[in-house]
C-alpha positions in Angstrom: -10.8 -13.5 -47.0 -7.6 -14.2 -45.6 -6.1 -13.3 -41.9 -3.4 -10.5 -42.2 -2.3 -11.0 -38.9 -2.5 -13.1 -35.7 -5.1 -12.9 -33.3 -4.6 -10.2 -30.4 -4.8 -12.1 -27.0 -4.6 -10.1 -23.8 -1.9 -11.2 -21.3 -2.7 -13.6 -18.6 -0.3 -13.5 -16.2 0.3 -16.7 -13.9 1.3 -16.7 -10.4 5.0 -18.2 -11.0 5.2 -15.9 -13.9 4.7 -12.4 -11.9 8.1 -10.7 -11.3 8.1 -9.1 -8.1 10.7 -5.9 -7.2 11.5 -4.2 -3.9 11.1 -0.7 -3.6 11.5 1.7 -0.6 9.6 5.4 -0.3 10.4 8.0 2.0 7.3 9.2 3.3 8.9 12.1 4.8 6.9 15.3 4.2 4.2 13.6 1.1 0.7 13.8 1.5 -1.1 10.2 3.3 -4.3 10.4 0.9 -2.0 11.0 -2.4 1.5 8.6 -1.0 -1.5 5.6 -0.4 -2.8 5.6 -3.6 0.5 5.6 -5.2 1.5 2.9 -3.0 -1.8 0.6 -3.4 -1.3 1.2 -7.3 2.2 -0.6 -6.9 1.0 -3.2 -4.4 -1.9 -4.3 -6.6 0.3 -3.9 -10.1 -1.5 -1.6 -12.0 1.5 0.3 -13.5 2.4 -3.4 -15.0 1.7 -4.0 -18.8 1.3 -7.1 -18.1 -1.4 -6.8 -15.0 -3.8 -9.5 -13.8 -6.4 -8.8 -12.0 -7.2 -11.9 -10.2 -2.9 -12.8 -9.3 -1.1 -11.0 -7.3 1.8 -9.1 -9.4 2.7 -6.3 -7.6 5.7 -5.5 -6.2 6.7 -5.1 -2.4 7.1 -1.8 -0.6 8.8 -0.6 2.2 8.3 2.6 3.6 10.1 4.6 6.3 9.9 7.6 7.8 5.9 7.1 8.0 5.4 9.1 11.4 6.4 12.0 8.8 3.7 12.0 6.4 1.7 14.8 5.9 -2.3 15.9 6.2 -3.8 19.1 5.2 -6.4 20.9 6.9 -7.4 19.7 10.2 -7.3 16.4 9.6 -4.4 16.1 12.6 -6.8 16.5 15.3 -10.5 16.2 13.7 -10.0 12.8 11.8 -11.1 9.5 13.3 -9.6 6.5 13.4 -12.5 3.5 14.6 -12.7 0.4 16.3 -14.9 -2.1 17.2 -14.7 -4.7 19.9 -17.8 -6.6 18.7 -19.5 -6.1 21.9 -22.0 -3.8 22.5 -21.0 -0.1 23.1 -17.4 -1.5 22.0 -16.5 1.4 19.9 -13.4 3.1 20.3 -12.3 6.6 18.3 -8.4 7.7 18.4 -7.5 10.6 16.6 -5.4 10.7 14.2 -2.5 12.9 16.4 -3.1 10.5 19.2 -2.1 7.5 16.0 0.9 9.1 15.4 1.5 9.2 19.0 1.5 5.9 19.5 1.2 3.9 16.6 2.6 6.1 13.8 2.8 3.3 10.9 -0.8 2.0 11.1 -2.0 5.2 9.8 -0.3 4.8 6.6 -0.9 1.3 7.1 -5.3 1.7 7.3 -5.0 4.3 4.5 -3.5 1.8 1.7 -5.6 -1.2 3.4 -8.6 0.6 2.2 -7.4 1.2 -1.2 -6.9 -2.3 -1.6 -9.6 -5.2 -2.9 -11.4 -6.3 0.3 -10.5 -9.8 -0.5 -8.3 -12.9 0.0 -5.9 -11.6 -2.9 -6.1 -7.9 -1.0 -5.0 -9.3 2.1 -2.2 -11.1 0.1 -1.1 -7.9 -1.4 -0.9 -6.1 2.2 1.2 -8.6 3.5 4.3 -7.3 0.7 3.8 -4.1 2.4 6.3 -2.5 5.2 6.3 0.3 7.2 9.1 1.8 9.4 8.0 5.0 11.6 11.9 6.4 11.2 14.9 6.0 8.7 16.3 2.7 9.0 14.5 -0.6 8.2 16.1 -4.4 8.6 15.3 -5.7 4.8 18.5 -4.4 3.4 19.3 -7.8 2.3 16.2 -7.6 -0.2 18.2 -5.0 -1.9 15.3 -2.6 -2.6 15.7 0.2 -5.3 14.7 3.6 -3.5 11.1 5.0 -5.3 10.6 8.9 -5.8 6.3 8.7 -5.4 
């Protein structure tokens, strides 16, 4: 019986062959939980037809105003934030108003990190990720295309 058509190969994208764009997201007023995933998706290249699991094709974000972002509930003064010195009794628990007190972008900043593969190719993808606590940001020269999330 003859072949009608060609065989159907799925894409397999190459590291020099991923085309990578800079965004930026106003964080102002979003929700963390829903803004991270959104942000993770783009990061890792999901919303890419031509997505690779094991390269690194997603694009680069910057975010600013991320002492803005939102939480619902009472998540402002009842989550947790933890960390460990390695020694024992090391633990240490900040809130998360006492975060955005002081460090305002690593809240943003642990939320996508633990949307992300817990691998050498996740820790890649974090490192095309920026966050600015207020408006302005210095990568203008990247040109980045503003991002309605």
């Amino acid at each position: 019986m003859p072949i009608v058509s060609k065989p159907h190969r799925t894409p397999s994208l190459k590291k020099e062959q991923a085309s990578k764009a800079w965004y930026v997201v106003d964080a102002e007023g979003k929700t963390l939980g829903r803004l991270a995933s959104e942000i993770a998706t783009r990061l890792r290249g999901k919303h890419k037809p031509t997505f690779t699991p094991n390269v690194d094709c997603g694009d680069n974000i910057i975010v600013i105003n991320a002492a803005k972002v939102a939480v619902t509930g009472n998540k402002e003064t009842q989550k947790e934030y933890f960390h460990h010195s390695r020694y024992p009794g090391g633990m240490t628990a900040t809130t998360l108003q006492n975060m955005r007190a002081k460090q305002p972008e690593k809240i943003l900043y642990e939320a996508v990190k633990g949307m992300l593969p817990k691998s050498k190719l996740g820790a890649e993808m974090l490192t095309h990720f920026r966050i600015f606590p207020g408006t302005e940001h210095n990568l203008g020269a990247q040109k980045p295309i503003k991002l309605e999330l």
